[in-house]
C-alpha positions in Angstrom: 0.0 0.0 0.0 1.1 3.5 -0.9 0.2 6.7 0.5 0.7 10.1 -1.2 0.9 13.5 0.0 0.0 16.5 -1.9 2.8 18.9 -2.3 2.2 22.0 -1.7 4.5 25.2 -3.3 3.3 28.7 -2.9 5.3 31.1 -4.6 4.5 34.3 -4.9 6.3 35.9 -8.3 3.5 38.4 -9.0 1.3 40.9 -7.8 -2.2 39.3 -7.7 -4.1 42.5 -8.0 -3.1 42.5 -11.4 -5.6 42.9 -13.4 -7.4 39.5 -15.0 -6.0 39.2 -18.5 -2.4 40.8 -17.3 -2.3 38.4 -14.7 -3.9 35.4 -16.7 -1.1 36.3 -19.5 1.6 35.5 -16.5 0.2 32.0 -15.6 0.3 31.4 -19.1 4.0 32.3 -19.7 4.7 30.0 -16.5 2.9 27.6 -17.6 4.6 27.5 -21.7 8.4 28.1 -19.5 7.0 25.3 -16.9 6.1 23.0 -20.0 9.3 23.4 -21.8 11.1 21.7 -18.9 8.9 18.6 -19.0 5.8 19.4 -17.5 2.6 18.8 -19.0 -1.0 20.2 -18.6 -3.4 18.4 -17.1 -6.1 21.0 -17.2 -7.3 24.0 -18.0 -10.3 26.5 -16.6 -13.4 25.9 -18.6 -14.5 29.5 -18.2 -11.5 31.3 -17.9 -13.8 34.8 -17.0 -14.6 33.5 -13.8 -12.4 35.8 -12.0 -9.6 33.2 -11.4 -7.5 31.5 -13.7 -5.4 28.8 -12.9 -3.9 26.2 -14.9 -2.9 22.3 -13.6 0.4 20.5 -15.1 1.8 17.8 -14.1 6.1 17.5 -13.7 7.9 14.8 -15.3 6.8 12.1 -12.5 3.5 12.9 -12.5 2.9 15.4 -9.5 -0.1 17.2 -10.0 0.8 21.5 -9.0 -1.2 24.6 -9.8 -0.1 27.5 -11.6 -2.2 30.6 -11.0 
């Protein structure tokens, strides 16, 4: 039996009153530098409007992280 624990990072590279679509162009440039290391996106928001925008890869070994 194995038993996983969520990791969780919190880093805080930019200001989060940024407006929605400067701050949603941010988690997007993460996300495409994040990707070009080996990660790959698991999901994506459906309605991206919503007022939050996140985005969830997953690193080479299959950890599941958000980027928002």
């Amino acid at each position: 039996m194995s038993v996983r624990f969520p990791l969780v990072v919190d880093i805080r590279a930019a200001d989060r009153a940024a407006p929605h679509d400067v701050r949603r162009k941010q988690v997007d440039a993460e996300v495409d530098r994040l990707c070009a290391l080996g990660a790959a996106v698991i999901r994506r928001p459906a309605d991206p409007g919503a007022g939050h925008y996140g985005v969830t890869p997953h690193d080479p070994e299959g950890n599941e992280f958000c980027v928002a």
